[in-house]
C-alpha positions as CSV (number, residue, x, y, z in Angstrom):
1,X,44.1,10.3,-4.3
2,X,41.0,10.0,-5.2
3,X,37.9,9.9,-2.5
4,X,36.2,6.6,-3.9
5,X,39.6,5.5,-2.9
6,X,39.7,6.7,0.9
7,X,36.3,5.4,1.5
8,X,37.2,2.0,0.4
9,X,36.4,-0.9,3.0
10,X,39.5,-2.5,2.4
11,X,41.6,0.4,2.1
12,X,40.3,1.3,5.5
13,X,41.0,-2.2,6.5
14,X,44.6,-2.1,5.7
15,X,45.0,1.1,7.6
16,X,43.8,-0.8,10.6
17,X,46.2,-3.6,10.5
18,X,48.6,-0.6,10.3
19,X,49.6,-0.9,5.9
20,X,52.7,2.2,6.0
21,X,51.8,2.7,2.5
22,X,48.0,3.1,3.1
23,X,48.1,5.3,6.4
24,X,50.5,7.0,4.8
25,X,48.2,8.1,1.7
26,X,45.6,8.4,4.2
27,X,47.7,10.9,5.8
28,X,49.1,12.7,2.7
29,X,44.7,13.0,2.1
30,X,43.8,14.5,5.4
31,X,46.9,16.7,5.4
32,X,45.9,19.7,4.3
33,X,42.1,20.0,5.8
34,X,43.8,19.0,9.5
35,X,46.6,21.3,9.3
36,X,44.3,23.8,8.4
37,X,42.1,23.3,11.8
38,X,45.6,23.1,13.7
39,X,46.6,26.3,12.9
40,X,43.2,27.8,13.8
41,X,43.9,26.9,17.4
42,X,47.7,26.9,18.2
43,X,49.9,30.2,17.6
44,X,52.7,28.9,15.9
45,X,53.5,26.2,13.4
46,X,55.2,23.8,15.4
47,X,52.4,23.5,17.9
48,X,50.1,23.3,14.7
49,X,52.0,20.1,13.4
50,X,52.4,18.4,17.1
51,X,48.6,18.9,16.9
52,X,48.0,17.6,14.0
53,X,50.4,14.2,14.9
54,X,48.2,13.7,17.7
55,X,44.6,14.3,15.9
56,X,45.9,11.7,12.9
57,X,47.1,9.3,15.8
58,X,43.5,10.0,16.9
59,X,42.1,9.2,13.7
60,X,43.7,6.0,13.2
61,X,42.6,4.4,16.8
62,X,38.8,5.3,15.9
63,X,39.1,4.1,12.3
64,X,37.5,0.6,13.3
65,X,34.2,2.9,14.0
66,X,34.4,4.9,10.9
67,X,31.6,4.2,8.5
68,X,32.5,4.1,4.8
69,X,29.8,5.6,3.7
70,X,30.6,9.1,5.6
71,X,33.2,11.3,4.7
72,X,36.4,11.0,6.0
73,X,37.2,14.8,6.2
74,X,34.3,15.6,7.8
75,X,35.0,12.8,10.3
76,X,38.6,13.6,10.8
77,X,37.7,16.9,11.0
78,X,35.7,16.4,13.7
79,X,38.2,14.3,15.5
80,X,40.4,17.2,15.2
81,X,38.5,19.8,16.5
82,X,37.2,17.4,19.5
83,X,41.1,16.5,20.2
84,X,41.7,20.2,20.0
85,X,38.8,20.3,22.6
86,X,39.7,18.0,25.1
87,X,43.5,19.2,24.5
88,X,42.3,23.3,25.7
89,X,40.5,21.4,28.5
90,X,43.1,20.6,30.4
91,X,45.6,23.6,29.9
92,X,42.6,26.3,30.6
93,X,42.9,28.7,33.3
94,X,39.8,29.0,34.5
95,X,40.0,32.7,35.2
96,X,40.2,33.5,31.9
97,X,37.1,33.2,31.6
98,X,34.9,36.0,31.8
99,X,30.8,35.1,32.8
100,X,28.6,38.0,30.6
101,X,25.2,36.2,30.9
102,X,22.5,36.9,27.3
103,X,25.3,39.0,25.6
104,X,23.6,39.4,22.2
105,X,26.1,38.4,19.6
106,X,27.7,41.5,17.9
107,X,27.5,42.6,13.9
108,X,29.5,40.6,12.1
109,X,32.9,41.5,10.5
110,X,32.3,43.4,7.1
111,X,35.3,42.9,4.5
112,X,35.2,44.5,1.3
113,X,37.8,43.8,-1.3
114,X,38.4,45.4,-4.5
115,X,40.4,41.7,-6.2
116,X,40.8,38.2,-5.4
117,X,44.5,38.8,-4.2
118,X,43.3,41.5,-2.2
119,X,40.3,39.0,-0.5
120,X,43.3,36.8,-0.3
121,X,45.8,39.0,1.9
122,X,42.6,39.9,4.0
123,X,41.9,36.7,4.7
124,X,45.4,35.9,5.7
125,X,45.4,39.2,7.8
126,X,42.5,38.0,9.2
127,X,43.7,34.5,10.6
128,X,47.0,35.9,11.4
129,X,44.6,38.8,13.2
130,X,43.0,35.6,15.4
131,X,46.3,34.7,16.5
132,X,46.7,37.2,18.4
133,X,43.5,37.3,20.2
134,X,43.3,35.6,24.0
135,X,43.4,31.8,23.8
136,X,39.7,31.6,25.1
137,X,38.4,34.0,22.6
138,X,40.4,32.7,20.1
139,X,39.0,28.9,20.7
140,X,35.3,29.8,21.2
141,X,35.7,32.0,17.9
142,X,37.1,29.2,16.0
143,X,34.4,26.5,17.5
144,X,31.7,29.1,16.8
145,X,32.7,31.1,13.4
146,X,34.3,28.7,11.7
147,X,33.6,25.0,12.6
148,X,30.1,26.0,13.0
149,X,29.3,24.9,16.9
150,X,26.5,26.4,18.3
151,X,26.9,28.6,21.3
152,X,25.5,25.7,23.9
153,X,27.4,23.2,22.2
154,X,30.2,25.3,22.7
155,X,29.1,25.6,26.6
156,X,28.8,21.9,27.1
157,X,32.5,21.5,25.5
158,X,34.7,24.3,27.4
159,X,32.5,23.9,30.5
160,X,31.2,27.5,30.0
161,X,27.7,29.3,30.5
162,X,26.2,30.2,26.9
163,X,26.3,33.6,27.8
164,X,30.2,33.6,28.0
165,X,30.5,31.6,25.0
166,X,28.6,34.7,23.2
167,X,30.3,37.2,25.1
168,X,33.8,35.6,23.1
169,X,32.3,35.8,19.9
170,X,31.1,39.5,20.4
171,X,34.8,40.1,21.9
172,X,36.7,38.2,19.4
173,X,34.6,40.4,16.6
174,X,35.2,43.5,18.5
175,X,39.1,43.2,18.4
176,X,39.6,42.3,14.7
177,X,36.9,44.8,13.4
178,X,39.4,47.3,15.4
179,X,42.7,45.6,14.5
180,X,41.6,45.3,10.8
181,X,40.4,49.6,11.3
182,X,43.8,50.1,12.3
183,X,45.4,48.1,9.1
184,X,42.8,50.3,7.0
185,X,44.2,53.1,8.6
186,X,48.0,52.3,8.2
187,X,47.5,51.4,4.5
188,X,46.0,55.0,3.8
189,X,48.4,56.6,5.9
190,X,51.6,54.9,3.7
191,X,49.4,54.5,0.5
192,X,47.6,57.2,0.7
């Protein structure tokens, strides 16, 4: 499907008035780039594609305020990642949190591959590494490395201090630098 396609007034207009065939493309497009952000902030699959339900249901009661001359990705995108918000909101448990006032954000994460299919399995490792950090860290991780919040934004959202917000990040980069050491170490001890 082509973008010029997605963007079209009218076939925005027959998504509105609820055209099966036309959400359903529209859903078949954002696919991919929505599922992706899903599985950045739930554990498992299934909660991946419940969230993704709910952030294209999302989508299609703000369409009426979507400009054509935006991109829908990015504003689906966005959708997403605010559902995913307000979603994290109301499950939080508030002692979670941990309040580290002008934490300075850490190094980032250095990876070094010797092939694409290597960068490839690291990357994979990687995201199935944030899995497995705390839901907090995990979240503020994903609002601030990947879907590029800034660290008060990211305050204003979780109902955090900025500090706390940075303290994640530095957190979150401290356990996979020493969960991907530990892979390192693993593949030299059976490889090498």
């Amino acid at each position: 499907m082509s973008r010029i396609m997605i963007a079209d007034k009218l076939f925005i207009k027959k998504c509105i008035k609820g055209d099966e065939k036309k959400l359903r493309e529209l859903y078949q497009h954002l696919y991919d780039r929505l599922m992706g952000i899903c599985m950045r902030y739930k554990r498992d699959k299934t909660e991946a594609v419940s969230a993704l339900n709910q952030a294209f249901m999302k989508v299609i009661s703000n369409l009426k305020s979507y400009d054509t001359d935006k991109d829908i990705l990015a504003w689906s995108s966005r959708i997403a990642v605010n559902m995913l918000i307000d979603e994290y909101r109301k499950d939080k448990h508030r002692s979670q949190f941990v309040s580290i006032h002008d934490q300075e954000d850490g190094p980032a994460i250095q990876v070094s591959s010797e092939s694409w299919i290597e960068e490839g399995l690291q990357a994979e490792h990687i995201r199935d590494c944030m899995k497995t950090l705390p839901k907090v860290t995990q979240t503020v991780f994903n609002l601030y490395a990947i879907d590029g919040f800034k660290h008060r934004e990211i305050a204003e959202k979780l109902d955090i201090s900025e500090g706390t917000s940075k303290w994640h990040v530095s957190h979150a980069r401290v356990l996979l630098k020493q969960m991907l050491q530990k892979e390192d170490e693993r593949k030299s001890k059976t490889y090498g």
